[in-house]
TORPA-996349 format. One line per field, with one value per residue: residue number from 1; x, y, z of N, C-alpha, C, O in turn. Coordinates in nm, 4 decimals. Each point is the difference from the previous one (the first is absolute). Last residue first. Layout:
% TORPA-996349
pos: NUM | ...
npx: X | ...
npy: Y | ...
npz: Z | ...
capx: X | ...
capy: Y | ...
capz: Z | ...
cpx: X | ...
cpy: Y | ...
cpz: Z | ...
opx: X | ...
opy: Y | ...
opz: Z | ...
% end
This chain:
% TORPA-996349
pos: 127 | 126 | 125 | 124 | 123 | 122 | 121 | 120 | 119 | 118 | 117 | 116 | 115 | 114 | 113 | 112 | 111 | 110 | 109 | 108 | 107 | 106 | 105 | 104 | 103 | 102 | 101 | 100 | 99 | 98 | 97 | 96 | 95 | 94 | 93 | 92 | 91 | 90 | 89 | 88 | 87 | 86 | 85 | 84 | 83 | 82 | 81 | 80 | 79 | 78 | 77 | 76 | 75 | 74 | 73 | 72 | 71 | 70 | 69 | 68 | 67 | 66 | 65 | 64 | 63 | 62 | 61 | 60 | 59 | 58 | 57 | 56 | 55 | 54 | 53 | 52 | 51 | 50 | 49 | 48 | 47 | 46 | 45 | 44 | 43 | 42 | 41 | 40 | 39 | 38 | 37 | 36 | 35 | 34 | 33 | 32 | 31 | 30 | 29 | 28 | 27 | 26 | 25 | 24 | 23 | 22 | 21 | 20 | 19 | 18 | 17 | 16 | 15 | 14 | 13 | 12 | 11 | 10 | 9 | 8 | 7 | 6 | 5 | 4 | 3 | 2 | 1
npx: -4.8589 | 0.1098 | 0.6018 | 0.2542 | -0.0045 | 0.3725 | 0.4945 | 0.0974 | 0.1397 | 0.5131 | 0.2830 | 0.0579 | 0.2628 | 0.5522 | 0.1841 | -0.0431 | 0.4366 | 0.4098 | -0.0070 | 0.0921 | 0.5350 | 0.2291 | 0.0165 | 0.3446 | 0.5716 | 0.1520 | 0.0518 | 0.4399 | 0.4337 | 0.0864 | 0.2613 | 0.6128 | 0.2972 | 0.0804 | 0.3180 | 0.5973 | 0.0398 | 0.0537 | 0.4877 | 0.6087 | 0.3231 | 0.1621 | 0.4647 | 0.5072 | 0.2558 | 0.2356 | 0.4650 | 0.4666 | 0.1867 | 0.3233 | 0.6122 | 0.3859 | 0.0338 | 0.2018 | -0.0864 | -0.1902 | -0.5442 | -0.5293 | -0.1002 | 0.0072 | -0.4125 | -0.6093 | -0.2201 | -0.0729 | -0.4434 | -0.5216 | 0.0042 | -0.1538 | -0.4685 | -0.2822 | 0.1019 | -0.2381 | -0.5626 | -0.0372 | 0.0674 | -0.4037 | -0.3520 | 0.0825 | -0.0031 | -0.4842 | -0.2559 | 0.1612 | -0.0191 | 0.0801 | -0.2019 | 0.2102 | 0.1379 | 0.5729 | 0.4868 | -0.0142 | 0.1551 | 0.5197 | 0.2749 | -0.0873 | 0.3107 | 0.5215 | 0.0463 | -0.0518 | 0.4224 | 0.2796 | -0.0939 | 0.1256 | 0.4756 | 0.1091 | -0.1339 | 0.3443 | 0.3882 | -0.0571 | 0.0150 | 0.4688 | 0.3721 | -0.0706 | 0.1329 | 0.5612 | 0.1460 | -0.1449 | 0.2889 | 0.1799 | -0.3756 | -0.2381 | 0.2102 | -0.0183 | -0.4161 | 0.0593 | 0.2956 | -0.2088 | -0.2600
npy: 5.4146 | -0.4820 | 0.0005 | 0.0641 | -0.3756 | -0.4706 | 0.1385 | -0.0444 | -0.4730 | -0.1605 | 0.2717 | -0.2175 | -0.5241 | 0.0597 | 0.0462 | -0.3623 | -0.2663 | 0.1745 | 0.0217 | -0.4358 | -0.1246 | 0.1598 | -0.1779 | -0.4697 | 0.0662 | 0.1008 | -0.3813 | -0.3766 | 0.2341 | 0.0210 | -0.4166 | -0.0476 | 0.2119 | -0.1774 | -0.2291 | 0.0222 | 0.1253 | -0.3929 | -0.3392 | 0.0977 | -0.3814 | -0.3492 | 0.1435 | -0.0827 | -0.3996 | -0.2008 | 0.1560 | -0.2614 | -0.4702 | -0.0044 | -0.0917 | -0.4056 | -0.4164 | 0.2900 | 0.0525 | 0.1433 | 0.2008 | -0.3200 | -0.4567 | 0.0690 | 0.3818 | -0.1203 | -0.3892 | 0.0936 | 0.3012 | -0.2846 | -0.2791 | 0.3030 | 0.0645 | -0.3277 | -0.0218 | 0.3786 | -0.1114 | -0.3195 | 0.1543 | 0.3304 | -0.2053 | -0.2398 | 0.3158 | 0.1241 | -0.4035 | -0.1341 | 0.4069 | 0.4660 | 0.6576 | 0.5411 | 0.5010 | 0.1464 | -0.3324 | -0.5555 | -0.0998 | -0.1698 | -0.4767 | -0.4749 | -0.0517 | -0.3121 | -0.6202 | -0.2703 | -0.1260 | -0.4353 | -0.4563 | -0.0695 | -0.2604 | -0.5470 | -0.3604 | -0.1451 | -0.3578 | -0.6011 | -0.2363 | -0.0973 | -0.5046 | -0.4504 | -0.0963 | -0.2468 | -0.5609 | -0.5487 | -0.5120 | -0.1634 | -0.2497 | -0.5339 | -0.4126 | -0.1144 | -0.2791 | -0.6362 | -0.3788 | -0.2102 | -0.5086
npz: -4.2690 | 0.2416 | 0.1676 | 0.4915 | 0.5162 | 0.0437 | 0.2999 | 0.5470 | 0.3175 | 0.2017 | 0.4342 | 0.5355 | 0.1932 | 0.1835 | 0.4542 | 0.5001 | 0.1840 | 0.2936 | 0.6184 | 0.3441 | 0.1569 | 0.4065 | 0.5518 | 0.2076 | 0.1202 | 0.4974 | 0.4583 | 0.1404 | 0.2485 | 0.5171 | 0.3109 | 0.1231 | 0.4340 | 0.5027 | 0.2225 | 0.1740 | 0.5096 | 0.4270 | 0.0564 | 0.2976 | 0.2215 | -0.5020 | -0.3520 | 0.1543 | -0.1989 | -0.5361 | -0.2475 | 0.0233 | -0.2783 | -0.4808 | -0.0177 | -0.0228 | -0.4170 | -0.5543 | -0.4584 | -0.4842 | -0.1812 | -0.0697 | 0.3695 | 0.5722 | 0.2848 | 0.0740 | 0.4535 | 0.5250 | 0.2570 | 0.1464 | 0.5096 | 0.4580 | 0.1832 | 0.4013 | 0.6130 | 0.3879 | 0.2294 | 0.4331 | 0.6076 | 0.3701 | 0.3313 | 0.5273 | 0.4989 | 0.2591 | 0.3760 | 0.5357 | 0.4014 | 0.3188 | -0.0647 | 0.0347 | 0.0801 | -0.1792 | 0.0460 | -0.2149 | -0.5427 | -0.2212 | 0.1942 | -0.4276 | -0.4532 | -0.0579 | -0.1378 | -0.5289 | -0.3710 | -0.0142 | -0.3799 | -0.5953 | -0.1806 | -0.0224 | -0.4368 | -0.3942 | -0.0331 | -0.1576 | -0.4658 | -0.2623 | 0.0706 | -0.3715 | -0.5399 | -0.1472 | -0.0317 | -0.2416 | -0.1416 | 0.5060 | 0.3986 | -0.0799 | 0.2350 | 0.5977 | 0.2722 | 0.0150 | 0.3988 | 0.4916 | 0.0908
capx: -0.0373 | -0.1456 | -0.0478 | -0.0130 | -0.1014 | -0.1199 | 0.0139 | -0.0305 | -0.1282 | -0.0978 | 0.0183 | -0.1045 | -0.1679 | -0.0101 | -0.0010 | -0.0546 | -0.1261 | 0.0386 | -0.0002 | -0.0909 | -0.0855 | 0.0224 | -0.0969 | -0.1282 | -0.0148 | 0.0216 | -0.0766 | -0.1272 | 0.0588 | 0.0101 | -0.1588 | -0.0645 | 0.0281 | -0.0836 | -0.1388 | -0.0155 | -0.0095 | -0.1623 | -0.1050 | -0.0839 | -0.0361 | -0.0607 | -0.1463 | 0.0129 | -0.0361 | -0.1986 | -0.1395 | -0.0239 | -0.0670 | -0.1744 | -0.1047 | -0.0077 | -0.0973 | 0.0921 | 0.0474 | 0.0860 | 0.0717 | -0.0178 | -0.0094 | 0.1106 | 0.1332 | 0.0747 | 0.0099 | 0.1215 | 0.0932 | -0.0305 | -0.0295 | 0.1381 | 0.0107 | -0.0582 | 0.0654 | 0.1719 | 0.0624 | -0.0723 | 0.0932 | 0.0126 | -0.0326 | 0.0345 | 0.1190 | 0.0456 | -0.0361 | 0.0750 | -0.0287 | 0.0334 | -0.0096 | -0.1226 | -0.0871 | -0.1496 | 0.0361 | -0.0672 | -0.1688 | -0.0767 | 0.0654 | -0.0393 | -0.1822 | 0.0022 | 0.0550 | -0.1020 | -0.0539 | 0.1116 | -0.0180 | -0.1254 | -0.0364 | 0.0409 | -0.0786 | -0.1312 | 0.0681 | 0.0338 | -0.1033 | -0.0642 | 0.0413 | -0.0326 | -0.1587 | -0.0016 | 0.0929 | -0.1108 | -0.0644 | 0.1123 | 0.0968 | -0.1164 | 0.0700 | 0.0925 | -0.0191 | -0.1133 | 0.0649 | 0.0956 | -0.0825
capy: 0.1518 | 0.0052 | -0.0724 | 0.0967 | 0.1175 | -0.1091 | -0.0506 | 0.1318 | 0.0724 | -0.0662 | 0.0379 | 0.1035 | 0.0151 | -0.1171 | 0.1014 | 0.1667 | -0.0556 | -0.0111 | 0.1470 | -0.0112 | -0.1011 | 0.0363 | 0.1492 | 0.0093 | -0.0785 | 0.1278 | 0.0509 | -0.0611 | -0.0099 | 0.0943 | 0.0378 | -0.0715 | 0.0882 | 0.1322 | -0.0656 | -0.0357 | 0.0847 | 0.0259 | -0.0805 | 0.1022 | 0.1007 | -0.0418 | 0.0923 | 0.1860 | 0.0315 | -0.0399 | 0.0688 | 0.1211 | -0.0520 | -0.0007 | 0.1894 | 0.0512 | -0.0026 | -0.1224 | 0.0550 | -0.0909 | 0.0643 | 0.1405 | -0.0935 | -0.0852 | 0.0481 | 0.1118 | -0.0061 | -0.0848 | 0.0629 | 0.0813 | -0.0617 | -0.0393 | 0.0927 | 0.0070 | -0.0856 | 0.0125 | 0.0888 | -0.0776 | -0.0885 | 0.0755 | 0.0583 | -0.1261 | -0.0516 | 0.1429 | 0.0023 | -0.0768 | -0.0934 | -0.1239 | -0.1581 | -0.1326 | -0.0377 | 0.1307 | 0.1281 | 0.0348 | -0.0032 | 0.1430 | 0.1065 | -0.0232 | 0.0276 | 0.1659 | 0.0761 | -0.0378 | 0.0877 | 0.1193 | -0.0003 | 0.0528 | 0.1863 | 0.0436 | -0.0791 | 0.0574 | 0.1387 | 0.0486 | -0.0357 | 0.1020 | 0.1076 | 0.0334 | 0.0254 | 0.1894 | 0.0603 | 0.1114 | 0.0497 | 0.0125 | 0.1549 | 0.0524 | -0.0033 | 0.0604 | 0.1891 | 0.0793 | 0.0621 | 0.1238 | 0.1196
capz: -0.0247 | 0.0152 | -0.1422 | -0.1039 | -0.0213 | -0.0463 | -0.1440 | 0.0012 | 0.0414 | -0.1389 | -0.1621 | -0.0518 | -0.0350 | -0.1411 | -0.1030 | -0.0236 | -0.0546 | -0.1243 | -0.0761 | -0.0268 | -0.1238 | -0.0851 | 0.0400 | 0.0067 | -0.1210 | -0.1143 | 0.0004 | -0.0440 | -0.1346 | -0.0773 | -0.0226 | -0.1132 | -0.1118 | 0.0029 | -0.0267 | -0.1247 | -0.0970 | 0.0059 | -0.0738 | -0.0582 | 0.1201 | 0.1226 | -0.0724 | -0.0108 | 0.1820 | 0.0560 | -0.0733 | 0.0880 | 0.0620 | -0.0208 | -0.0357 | 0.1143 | 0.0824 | 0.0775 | 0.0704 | 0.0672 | 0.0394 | -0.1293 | -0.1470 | -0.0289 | -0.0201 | -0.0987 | -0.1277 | -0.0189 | -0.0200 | -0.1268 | -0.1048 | 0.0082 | -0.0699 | -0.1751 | -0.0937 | -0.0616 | -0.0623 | -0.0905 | -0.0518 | -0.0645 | -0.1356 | -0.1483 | 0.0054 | -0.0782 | -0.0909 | -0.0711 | 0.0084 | -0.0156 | 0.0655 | -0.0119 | 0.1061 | -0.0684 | 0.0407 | 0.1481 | 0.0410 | -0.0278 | 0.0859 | 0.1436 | -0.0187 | -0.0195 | 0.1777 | 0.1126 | -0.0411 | 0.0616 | 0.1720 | -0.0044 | -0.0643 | 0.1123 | 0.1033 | -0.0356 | 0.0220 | 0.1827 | 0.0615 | -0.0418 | 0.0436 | 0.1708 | -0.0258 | -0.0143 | 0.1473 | 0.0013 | -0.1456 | -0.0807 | 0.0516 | -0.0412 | -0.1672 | -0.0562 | -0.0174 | -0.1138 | -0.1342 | 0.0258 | 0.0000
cpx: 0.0433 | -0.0878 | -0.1338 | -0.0376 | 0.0684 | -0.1293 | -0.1442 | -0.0042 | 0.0142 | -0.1108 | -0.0638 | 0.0755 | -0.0686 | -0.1498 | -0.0022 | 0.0161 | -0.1204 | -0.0904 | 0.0291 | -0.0518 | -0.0828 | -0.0842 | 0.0370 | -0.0935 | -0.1405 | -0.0317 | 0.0310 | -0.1449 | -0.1464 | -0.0275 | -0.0636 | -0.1835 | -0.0780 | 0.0555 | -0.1360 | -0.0832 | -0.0008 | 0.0324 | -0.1681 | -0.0938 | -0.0647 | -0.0597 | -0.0838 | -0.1449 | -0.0546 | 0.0701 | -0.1080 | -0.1447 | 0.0027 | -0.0417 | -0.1768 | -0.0324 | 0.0554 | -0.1448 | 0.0243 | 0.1445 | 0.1486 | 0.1226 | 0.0085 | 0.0452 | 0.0794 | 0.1500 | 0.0194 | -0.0165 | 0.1734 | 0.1128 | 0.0115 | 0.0201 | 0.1421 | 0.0806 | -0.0962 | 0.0684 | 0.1009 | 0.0192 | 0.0169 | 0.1316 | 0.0845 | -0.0529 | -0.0179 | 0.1559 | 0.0365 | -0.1075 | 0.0254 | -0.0255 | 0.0239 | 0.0281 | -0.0962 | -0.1145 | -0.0932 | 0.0315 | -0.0202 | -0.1425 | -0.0634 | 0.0241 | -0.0596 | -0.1568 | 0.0105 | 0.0167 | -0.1330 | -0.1303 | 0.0711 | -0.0339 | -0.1584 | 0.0039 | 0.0911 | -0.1023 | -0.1298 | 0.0254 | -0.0095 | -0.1789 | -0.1043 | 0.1061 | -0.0848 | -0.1649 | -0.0184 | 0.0505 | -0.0545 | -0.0733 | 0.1400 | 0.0612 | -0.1162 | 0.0058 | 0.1018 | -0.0244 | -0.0917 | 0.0446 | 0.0865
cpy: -0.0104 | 0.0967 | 0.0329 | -0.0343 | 0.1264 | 0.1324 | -0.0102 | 0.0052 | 0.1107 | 0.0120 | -0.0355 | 0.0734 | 0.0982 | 0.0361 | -0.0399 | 0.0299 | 0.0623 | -0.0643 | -0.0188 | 0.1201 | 0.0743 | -0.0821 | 0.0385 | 0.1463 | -0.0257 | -0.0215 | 0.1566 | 0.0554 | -0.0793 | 0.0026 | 0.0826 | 0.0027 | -0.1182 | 0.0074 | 0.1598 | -0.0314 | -0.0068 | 0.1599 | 0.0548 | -0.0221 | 0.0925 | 0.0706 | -0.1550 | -0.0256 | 0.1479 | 0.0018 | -0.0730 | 0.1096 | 0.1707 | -0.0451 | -0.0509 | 0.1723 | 0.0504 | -0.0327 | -0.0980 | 0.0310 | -0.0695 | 0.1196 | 0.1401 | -0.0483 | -0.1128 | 0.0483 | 0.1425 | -0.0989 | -0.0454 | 0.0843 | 0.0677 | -0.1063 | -0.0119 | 0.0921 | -0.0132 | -0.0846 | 0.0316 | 0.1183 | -0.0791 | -0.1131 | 0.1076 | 0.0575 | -0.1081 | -0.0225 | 0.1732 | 0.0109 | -0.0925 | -0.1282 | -0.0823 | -0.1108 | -0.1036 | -0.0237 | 0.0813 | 0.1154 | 0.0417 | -0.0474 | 0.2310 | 0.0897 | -0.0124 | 0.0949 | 0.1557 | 0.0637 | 0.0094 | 0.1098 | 0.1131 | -0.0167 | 0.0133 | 0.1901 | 0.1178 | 0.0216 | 0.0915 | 0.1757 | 0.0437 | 0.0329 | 0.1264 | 0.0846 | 0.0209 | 0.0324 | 0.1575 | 0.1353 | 0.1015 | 0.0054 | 0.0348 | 0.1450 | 0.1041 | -0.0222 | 0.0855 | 0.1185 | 0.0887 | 0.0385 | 0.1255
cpz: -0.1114 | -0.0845 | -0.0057 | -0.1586 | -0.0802 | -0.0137 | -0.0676 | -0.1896 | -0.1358 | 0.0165 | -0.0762 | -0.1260 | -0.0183 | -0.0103 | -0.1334 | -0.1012 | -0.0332 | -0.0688 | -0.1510 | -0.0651 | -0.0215 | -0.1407 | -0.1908 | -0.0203 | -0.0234 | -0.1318 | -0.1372 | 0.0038 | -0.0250 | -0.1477 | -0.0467 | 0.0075 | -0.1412 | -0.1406 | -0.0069 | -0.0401 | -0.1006 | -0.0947 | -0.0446 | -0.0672 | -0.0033 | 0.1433 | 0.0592 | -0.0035 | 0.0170 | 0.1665 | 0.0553 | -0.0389 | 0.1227 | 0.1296 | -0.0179 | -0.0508 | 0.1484 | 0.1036 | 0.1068 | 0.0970 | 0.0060 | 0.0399 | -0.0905 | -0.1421 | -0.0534 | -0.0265 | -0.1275 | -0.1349 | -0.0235 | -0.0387 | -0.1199 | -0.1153 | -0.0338 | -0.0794 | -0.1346 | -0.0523 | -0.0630 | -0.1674 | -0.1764 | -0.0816 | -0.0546 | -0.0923 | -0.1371 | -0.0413 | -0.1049 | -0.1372 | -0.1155 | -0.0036 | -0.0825 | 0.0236 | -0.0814 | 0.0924 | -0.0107 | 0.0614 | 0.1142 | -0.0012 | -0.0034 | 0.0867 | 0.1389 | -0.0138 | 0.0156 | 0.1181 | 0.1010 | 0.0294 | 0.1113 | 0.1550 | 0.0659 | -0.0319 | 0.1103 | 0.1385 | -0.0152 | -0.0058 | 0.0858 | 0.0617 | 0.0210 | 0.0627 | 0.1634 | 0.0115 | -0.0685 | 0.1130 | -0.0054 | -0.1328 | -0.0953 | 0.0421 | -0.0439 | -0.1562 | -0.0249 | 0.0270 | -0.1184 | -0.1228 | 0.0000
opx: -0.0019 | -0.1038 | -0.0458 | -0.0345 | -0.0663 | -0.0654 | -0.0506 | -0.0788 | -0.0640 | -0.0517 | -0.0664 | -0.0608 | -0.1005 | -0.0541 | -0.0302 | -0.0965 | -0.0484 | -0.0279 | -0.0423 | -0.0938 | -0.0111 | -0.0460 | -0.0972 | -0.1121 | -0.0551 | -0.0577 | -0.0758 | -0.0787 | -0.0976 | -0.0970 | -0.1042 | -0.0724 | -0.0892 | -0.0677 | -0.1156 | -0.0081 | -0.0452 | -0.0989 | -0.0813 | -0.0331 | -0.0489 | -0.1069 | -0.1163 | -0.0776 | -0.0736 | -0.0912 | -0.0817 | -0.0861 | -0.0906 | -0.1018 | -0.0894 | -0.0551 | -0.0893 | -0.0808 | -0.0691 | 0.1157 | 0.1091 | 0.0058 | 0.0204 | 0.1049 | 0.1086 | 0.0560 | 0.0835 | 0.0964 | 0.1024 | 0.0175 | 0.0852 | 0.0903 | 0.0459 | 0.0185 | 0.0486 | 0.0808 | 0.0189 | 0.0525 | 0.0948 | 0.0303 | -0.0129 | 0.0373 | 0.0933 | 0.0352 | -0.0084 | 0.0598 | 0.0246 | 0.0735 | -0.0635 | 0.0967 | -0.1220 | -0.0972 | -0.0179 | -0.0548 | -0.0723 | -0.0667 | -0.0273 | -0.0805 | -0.0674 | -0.0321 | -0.0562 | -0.0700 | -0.0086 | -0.0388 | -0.0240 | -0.0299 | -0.0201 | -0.0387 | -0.0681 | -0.0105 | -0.0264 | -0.0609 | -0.0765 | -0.0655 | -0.0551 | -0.0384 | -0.0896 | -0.0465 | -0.0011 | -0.0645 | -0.0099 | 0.0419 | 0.0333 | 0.0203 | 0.0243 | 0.0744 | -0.0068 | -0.0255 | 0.0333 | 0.0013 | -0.0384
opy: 0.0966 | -0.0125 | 0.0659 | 0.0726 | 0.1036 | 0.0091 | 0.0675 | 0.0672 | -0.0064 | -0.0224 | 0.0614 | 0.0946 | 0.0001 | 0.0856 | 0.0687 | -0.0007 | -0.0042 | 0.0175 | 0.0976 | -0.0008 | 0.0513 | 0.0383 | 0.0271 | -0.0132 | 0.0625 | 0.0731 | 0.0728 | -0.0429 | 0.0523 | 0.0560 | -0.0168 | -0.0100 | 0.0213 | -0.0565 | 0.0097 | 0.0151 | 0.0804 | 0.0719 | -0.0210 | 0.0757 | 0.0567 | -0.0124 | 0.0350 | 0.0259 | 0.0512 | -0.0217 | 0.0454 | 0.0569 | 0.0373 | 0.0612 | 0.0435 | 0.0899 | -0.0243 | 0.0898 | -0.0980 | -0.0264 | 0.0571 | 0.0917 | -0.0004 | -0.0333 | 0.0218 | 0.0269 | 0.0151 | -0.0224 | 0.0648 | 0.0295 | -0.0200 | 0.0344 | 0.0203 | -0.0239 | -0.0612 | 0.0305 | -0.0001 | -0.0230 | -0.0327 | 0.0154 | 0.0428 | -0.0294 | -0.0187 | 0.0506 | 0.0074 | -0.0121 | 0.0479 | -0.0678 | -0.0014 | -0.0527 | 0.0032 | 0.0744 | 0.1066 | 0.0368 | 0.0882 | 0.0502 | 0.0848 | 0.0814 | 0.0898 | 0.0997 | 0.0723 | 0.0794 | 0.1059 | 0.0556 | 0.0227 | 0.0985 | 0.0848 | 0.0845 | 0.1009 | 0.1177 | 0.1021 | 0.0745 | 0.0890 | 0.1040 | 0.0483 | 0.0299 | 0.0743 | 0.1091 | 0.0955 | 0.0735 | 0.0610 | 0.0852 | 0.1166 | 0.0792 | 0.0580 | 0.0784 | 0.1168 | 0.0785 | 0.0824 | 0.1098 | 0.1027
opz: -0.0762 | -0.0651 | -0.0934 | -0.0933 | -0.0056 | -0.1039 | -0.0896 | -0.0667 | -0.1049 | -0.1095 | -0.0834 | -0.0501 | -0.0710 | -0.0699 | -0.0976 | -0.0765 | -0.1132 | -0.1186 | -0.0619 | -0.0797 | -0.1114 | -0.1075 | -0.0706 | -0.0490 | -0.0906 | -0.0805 | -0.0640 | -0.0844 | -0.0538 | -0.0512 | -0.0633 | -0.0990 | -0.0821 | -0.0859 | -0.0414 | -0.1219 | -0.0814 | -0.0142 | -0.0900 | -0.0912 | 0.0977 | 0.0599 | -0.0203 | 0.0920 | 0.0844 | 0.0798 | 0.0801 | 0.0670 | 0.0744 | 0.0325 | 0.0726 | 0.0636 | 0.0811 | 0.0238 | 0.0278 | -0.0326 | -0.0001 | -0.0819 | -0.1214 | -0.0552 | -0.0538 | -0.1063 | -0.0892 | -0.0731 | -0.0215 | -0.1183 | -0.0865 | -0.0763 | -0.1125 | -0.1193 | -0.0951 | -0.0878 | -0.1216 | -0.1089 | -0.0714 | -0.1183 | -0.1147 | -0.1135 | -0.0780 | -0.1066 | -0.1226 | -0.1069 | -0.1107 | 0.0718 | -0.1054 | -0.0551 | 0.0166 | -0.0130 | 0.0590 | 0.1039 | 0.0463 | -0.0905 | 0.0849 | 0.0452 | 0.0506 | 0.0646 | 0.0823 | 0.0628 | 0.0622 | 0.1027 | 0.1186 | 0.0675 | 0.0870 | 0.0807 | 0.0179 | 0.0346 | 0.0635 | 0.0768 | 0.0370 | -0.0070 | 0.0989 | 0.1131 | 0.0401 | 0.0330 | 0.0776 | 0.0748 | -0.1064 | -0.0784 | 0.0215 | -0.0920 | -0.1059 | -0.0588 | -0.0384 | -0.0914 | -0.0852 | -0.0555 | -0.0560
% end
């Protein structure tokens, strides 16, 4: 059994590095978020503690596939990046709501205006 997690750990030895280094950046990133909460006075409980954990490691994700596969940047810098912007999860997640709500408000304003042109088209033929 030993020999197999060692021949299975040597095949896959940079892939769980990068795992672990990944996994411990973002848990850094967690702690630091934690810590400026409770400075800001909000209570500590294990359930605000996993969502915000659950959070940041999505975003932290997201942010390490982009930096890795499309940046390809050394993995002890990206895994510092998604700690970074892990910790900064509930801004990052704002802002992208934002973007999305802008996107949505802009569709729908364009849609509008599609239709009341071709409205406005269809009653000058009429005339």
């Amino acid at each position: 059994m030993i020999e197999h997690l060692h021949k299975f750990y040597e095949t896959y030895k940079t892939e769980i590095d990068e795992g672990i280094l990944f996994s411990g950046f973002v848990m850094f990133g967690v702690i630091v978020k934690t810590i400026r909460a409770i400075q800001k006075g909000s209570k500590l409980s294990f359930a605000w503690f996993f969502s915000e954990a659950l959070v940041s490691f999505f975003i932290a994700l997201i942010v390490y596939a982009v930096m890795d596969q499309f940046f390809m940047m050394k993995p002890f810098f990206t895994c510092a990046l998604c700690a970074l912007l892990g910790s900064f999860s509930t801004l990052v997640n704002k802002k992208i709501e934002e973007w999305i709500e802008t996107t949505f408000d802009s569709a729908k304003q364009a849609t509008k205006d599609v239709f009341t042109i071709v409205v406005d088209k269809f009653k000058t033929k009429k005339t």
